[in-house]
PALO-206435 format. One record per residue (C-alpha): residue number from 0; x, y, z. Coordinates in steps of 0.1 Angstrom, whole numbers, plus 2048, in hexadecimal, padded with zeros to 3 digits. Last residue first. Layout:
# residues N
{site NUM,{X,Y,Z}}
...
//
This chain:
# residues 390
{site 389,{490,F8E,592}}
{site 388,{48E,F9C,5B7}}
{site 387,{48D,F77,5C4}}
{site 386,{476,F78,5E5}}
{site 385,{458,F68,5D5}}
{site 384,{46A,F4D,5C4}}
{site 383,{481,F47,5E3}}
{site 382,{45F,F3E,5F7}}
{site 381,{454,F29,5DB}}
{site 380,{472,F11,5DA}}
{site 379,{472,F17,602}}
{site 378,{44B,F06,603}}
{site 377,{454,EED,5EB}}
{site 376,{475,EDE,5FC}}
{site 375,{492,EE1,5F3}}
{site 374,{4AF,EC2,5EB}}
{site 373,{4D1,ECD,5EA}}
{site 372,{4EC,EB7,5D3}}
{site 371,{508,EB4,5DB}}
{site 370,{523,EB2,5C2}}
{site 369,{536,E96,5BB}}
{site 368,{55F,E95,5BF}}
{site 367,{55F,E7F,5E2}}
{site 366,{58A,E7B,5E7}}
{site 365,{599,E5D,5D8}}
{site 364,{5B3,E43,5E9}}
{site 363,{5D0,E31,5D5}}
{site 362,{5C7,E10,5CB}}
{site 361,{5E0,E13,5B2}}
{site 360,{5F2,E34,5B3}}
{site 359,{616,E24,5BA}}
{site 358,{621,E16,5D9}}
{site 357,{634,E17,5F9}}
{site 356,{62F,E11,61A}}
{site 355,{618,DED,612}}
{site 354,{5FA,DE3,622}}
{site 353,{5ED,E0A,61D}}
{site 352,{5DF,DFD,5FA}}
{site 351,{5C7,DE7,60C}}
{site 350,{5B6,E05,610}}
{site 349,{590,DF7,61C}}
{site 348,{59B,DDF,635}}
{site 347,{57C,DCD,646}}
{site 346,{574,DD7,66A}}
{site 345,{57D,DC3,686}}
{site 344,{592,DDC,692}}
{site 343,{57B,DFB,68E}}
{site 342,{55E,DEA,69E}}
{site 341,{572,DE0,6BD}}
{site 340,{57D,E07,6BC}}
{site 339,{55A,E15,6B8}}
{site 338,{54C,DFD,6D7}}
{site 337,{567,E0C,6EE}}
{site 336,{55F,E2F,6E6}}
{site 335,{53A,E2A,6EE}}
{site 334,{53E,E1D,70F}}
{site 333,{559,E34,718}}
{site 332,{53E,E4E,70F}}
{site 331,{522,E3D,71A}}
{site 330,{538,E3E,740}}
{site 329,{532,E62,741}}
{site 328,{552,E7C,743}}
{site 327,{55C,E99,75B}}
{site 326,{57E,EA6,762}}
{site 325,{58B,EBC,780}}
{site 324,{5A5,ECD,76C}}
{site 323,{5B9,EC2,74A}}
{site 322,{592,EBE,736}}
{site 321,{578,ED2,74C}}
{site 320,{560,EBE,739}}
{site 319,{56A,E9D,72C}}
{site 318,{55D,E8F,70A}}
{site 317,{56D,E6D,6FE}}
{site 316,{579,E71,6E2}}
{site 315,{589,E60,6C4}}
{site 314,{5A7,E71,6A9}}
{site 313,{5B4,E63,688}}
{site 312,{5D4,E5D,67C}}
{site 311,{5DD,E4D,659}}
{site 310,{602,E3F,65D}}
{site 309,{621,E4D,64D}}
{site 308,{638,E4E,671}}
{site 307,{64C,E6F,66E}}
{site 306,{652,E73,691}}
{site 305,{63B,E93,68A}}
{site 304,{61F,E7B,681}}
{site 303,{625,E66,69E}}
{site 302,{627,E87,6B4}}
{site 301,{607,E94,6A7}}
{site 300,{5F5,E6E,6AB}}
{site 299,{5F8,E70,6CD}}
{site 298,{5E3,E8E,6D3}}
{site 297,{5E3,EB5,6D1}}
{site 296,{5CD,ECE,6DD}}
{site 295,{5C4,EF4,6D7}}
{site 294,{5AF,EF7,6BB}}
{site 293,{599,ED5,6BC}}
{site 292,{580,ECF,6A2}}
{site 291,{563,EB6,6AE}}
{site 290,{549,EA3,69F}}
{site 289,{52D,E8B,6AD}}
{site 288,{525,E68,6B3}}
{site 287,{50B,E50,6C2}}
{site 286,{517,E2E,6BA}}
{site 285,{4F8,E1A,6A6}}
{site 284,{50F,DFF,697}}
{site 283,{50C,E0D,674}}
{site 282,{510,E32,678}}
{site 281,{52C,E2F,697}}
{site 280,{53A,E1A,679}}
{site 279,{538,E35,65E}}
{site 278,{549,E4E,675}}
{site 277,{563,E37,677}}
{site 276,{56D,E34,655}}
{site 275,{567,E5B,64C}}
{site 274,{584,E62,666}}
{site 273,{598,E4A,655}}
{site 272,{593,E55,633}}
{site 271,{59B,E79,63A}}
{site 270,{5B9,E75,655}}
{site 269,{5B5,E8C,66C}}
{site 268,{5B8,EB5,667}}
{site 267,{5CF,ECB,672}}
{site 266,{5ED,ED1,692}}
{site 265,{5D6,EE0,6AA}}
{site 264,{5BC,EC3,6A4}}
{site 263,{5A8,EB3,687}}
{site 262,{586,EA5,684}}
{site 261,{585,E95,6A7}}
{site 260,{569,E7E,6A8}}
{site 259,{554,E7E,6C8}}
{site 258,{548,E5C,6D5}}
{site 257,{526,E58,6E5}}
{site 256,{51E,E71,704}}
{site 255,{533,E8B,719}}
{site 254,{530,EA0,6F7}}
{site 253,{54A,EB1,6DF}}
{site 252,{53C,ECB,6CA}}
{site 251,{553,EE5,6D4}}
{site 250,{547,F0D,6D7}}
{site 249,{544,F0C,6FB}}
{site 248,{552,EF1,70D}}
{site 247,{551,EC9,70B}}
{site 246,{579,EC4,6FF}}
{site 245,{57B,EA0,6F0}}
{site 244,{594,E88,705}}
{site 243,{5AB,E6D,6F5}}
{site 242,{5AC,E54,6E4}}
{site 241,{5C4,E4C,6C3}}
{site 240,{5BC,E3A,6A3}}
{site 239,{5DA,E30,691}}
{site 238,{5DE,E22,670}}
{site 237,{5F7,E12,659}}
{site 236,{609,DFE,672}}
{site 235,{624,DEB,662}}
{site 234,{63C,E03,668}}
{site 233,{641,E02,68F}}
{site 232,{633,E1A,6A3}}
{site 231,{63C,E1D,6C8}}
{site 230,{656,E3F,6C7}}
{site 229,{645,E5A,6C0}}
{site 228,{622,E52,6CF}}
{site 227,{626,E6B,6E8}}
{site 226,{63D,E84,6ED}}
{site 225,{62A,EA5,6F1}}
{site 224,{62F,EAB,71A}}
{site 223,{60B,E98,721}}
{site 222,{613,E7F,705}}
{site 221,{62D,E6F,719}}
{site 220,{626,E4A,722}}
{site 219,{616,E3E,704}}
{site 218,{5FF,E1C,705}}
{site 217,{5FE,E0C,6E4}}
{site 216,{5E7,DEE,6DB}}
{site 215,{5F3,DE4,6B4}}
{site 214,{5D9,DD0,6A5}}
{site 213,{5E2,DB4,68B}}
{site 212,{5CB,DB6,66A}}
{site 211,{5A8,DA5,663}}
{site 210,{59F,DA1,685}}
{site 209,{598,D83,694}}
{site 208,{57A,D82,6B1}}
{site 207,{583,D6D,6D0}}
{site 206,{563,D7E,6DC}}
{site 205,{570,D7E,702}}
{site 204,{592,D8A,6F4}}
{site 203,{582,DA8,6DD}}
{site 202,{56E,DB3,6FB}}
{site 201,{58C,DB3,70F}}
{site 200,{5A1,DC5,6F6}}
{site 199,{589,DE0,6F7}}
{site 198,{580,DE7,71E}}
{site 197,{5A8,DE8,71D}}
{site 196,{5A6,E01,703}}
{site 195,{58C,E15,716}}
{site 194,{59E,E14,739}}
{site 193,{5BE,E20,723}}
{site 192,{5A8,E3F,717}}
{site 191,{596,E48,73C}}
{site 190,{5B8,E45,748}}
{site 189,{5C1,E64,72C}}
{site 188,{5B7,E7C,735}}
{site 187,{59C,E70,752}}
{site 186,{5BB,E7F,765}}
{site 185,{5A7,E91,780}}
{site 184,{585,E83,787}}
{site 183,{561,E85,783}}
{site 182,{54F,E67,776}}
{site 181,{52A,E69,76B}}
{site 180,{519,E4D,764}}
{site 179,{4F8,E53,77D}}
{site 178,{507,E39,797}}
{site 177,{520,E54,79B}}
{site 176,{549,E4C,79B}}
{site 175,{55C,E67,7AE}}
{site 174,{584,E67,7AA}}
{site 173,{597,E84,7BC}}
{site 172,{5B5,E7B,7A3}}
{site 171,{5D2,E8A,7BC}}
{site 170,{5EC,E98,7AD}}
{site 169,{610,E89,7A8}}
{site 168,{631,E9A,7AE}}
{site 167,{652,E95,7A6}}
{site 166,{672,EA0,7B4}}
{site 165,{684,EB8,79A}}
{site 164,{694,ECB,7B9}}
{site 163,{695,EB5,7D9}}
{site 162,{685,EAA,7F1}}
{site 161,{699,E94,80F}}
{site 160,{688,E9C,82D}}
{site 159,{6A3,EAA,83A}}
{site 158,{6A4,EC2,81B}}
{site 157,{682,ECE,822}}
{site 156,{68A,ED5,845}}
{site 155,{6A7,EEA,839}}
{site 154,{692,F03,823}}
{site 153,{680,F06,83C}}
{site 152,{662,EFF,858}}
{site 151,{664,EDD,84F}}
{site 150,{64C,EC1,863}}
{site 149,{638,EAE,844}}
{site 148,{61A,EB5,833}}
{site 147,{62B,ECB,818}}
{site 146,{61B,EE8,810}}
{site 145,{621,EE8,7E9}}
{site 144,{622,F09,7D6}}
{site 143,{60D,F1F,7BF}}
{site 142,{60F,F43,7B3}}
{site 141,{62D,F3D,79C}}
{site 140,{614,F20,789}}
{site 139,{601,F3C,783}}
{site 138,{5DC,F48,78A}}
{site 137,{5E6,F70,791}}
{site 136,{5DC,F7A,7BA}}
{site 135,{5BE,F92,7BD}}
{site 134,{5A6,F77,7D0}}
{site 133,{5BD,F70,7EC}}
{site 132,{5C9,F94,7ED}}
{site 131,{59F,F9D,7FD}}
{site 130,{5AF,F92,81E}}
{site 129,{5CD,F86,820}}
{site 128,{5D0,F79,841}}
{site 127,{5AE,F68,84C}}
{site 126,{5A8,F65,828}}
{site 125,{5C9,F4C,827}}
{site 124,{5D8,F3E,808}}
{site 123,{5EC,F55,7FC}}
{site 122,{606,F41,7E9}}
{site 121,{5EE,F2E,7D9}}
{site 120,{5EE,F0C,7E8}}
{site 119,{5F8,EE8,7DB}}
{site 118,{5EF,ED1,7F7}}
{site 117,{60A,EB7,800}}
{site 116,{611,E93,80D}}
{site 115,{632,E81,80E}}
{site 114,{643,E68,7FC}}
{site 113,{664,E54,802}}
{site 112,{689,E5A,804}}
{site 111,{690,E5E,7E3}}
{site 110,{674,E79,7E1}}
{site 109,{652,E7A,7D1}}
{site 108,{63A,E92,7D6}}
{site 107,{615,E87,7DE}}
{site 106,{5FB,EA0,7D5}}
{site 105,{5D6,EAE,7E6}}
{site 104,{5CD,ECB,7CB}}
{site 103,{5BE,EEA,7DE}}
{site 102,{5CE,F05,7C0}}
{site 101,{5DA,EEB,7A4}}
{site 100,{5BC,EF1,78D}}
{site 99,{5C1,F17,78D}}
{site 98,{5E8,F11,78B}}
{site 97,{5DE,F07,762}}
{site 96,{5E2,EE7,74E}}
{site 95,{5FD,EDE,738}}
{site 94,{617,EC1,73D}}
{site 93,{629,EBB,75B}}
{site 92,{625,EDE,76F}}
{site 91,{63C,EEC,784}}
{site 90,{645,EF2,7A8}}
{site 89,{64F,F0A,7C7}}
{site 88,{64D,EF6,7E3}}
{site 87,{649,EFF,80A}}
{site 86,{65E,F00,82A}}
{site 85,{65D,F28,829}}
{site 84,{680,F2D,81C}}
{site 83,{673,F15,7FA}}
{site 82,{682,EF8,7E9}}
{site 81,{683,EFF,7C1}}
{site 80,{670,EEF,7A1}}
{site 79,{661,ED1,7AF}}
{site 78,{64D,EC2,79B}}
{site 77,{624,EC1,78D}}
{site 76,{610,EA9,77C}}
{site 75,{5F9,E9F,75D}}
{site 74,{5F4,E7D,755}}
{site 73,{604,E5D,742}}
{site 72,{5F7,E40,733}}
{site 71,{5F1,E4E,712}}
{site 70,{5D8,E40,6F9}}
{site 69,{5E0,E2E,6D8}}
{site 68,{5CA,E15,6C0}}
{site 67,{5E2,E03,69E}}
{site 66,{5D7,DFC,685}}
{site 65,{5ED,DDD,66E}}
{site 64,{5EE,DE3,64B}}
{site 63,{602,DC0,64B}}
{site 62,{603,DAB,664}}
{site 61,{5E6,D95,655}}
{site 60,{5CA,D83,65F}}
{site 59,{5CD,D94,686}}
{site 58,{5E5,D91,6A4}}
{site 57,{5DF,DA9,6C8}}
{site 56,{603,DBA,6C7}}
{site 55,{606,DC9,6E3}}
{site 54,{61B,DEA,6E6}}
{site 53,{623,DFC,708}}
{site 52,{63B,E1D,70D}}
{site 51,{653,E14,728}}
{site 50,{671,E24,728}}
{site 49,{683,E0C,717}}
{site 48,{667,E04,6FF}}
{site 47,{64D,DE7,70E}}
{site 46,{643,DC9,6F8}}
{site 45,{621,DBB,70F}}
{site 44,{619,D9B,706}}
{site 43,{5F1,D96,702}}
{site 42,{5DC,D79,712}}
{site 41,{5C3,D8F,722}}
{site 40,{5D5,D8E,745}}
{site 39,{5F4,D96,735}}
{site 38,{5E4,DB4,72B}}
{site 37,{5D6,DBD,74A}}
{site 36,{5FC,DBA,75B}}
{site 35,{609,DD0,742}}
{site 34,{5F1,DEB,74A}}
{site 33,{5FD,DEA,76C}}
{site 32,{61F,DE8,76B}}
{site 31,{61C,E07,752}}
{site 30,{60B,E18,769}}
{site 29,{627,E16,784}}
{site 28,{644,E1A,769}}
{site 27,{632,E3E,763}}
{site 26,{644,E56,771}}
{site 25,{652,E71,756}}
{site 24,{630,E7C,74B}}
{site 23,{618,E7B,76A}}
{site 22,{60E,E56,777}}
{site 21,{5FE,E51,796}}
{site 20,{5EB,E32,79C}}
{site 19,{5C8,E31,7AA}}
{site 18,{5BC,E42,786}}
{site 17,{5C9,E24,776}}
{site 16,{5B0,E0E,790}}
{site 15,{594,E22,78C}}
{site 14,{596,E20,76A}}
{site 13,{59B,DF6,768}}
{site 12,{57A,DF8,783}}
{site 11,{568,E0E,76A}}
{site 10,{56F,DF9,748}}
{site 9,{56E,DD5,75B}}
{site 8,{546,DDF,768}}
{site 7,{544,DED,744}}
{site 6,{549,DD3,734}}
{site 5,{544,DD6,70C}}
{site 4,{534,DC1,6F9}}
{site 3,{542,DC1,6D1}}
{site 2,{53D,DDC,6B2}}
{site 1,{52E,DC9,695}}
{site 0,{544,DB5,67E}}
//
C-alpha cells in the first residue's frame, strides 16, 4: 500500500484549533474533549484512562502485533509558586523551557473563581527606571513574575480575587499561519503532532483502507513533565511510533522540510529494524527524509520503555526551530509526516514473530553481517598509487 492523500486544509484548521485550546501538563480535560470529539466524528470510540490519556482502536486483519502511533496532547506552562507584596506572581515552569521565552508572554491564570489576564515580566522591566539593570538581570524563572491584569496593589488584592498558590497558568500560542507554509507558534510541540495523526486517521477513513493489524491511536497527556505514554499501552501492541518535534539548530540534521527520523535520543538508540522500516518507505513513496540524533530530549516512547512495556519504539519528526520557545515549522513537514504514518500502517508485517510476547529464536530478527564494499574510481585508484610511499 502506497502512502494515502492527505488534507491539509483539515490538517491546519484541526491545528489551529488545538493550539486555540490551552492545555499545559496537569490541565488537559479541555483538549481532550476536543480530540475525542474528532474521533467520534471519524467513526472511532474514544477509550479514555481516568485522567484522560486517549486510545482508539482503529481495527485491522488481526489484533495481534498490533502498532500502535503516539503524540502528546499536552504543552508547556507555568503556576503559581507564591503571591507577591507588590500585587504580582512569583511562578514556575510546567515542563522545561527557559524564563527567556517567558519574559513578554501574554497568559491566562486560572483560579476557582474564574480567569484573568497576565503578562509575564522580568522583574525589572522598565528602561525608564532601571536603566542599563534591565539588560544585566540573570534569565531565571526567579527573575520572572505575572502582572496580573486585574486591580491588586498586594498581596491582599490578589487573595480577593481569589488566586491562589499552585493555580495554573496557560501561555498564549501567538499563532501565525503564512500563505508561504510557514507556521509560527508556541506549543507546535506537540499540537502540530496530534493535528498530524488526525490528518492520518482521516486519510485512512476516506480510503476505507484495512490494515493488516489493529492500530492503536494514543494521545498522552503528560509527556511535557516525563510521564507519557506509561500508562496507555496495552500488550498486544508490539510497536510504537511516536511524533514529535526534530530540533533544527546547529549541529542537528533535522530540517523544517519532509520527515526527520530520530536515530536515538537522550536515553539511546531506536529500535534498529523499525527505524530501517520506515526509512525504506519515505524511499519508496517518494517522502523526503533525513536523520537526526537528539542529545538532550526525550519522547513518549522513553517512559513506555521505562514502564517496562516490550514494544519496538521508534521516533518521527517534524522539524521546529526554536523548539519549547517561539516555534517555527512548514506545513510539508506535517504533510510529509502524515503520509509516512498512513504508509507505515498499511504496510505488510515483516516480524510476524512479535505477534506473540514470548517465543523462542524462530523468526527471531538478524542484524546486516556483510561487509561493504567501497567502490573507487580510476582517477583516485591512481592518485593513491602515486602517493603510496611503498
Amino acid at each position: 500500500m502506497t502512502r494515502l492523500t492527505i488534507d491539509i486544509d483539515y490538517l491546519t484548521n484541526i491545528l489551529g484549533k488545538l493550539l486555540k485550546t490551552p492545555s499545559p501538563s496537569g490541565f488537559t480535560d479541555n483538549v481532550v474533549r476536543l480530540v475525542s470529539a474528532e474521533l467520534d466524528s471519524f467513526g472511532l470510540d474514544a477509550e479514555l484512562t481516568r485522567r484522560g490519556a486517549i486510545r482508539a482502536i482503529r481495527r485491522g486483519k488481526d489484533p495481534r502485533g498490533a502498532r500502535a502511533i503516539v503524540s502528546h496532547v499536552d504543552t508547556l506552562g507555568a503556576q503559581v509558586k507564591n503571591l507577591k507584596q507588590n500585587g504580582r506572581l512569583e511562578i514556575v515552569p510546567i515542563g522545561h523551557w527557559s524564563a527567556r521565552f517567558a519574559e513578554g508572554a501574554r497568559c491566562t491564570v486560572y483560579t476557582e473563581k474564574g480567569t484573568y489576564r497576565g503578562s509575564i515580566l522580568p522583574l525589572k522591566a522598565s528602561g525608564h527606571t532601571f536603566n542599563k539593570e534591565i539588560d544585566e538581570q540573570p534569565v531565571a524563572w526567579t527573575n520572572v513574575e505575572v502582572r496580573v491584569d486585574a486591580y491588586a496593589r498586594g498581596l491582599i488584592g490578589l487573595q480577593k480575587l481569589g488566586i491562589e498558590v499552585g493555580d495554573i497558568i496557560s501561555i498564549d500560542p501567538q499563532t501565525e499561519m503564512l500563505d508561504n507554509g510557514y507556521i509560527v507558534s508556541r506549543h507546535l510541540d506537540d499540537k502540530a503532532g496530534v493535528a498530524i495523526m488526525l490528518a492520518a486517521i482521516k486519510a485512512l477513513q476516506v480510503e476505507d483502507v484495512e490494515t493488516p493489524v489493529d492500530i492503536h491511536f494514543l494521545f498522552t497527556i503528560a509527556e511535557e513533565i516525563g510521564v507519557g505514554a506509561s500508562s496507555i499501552l496495552l500488550p498486544q501492541v508490539a510497536s510504537m511510533v511516536a511524533i514529535d518535534n526534530g530540533t533544527t539548530a546547529p549541529g542537528q540534521n533535522s530540517d523544517e522540510f519532509g520527515v526527520t527520523l530520530a536515530m536515538a535520543d537522550q536515553t539511546g538508540p531506536f529500535d534498529y529494524h523499525l527505524s530501517k522500516k520506515l526509512a525504506q518507505l519515505c524511499i519508496e513513496n517518494d517522502i523526503r527524509y533525513q536523520k537526526d540524533v537528539f542529545r538532550y530530549y526525550r519522547s513518549d516512547s522513553a517512559s513506555a520503555l521505562e514502564a517496562g512495556a516490550d514494544v519496538r519504539t521508534a521516533l518521527i519528526t517534524f522539524g521546529i526551530d526554536a523548539s519549547h520557545g517561539y516555534e517555527r515549522i512548514h506545513i510539508h513537514a506535517l504533510r510529509s509526516v502524515a503520509e509516512l504514518v498512513t504508509a507505515y500502517v498499511t504496510s505488510p508485517v515483516m516480524i510476524e514473530r512479535d505477534f506473540d510476547q514470548i517465543s523462542d529464536v524462530r523468526g527471531f530478527t538478524r542484524l546486516p553481517s556483510k561487509k561493504a564494499k567501497q567502490k573507487l574510481s580510476a582517477d583516485i585508484k591512481v592518485s593513491d598509487a602515486k602517493a603510496d610511499p611503498s
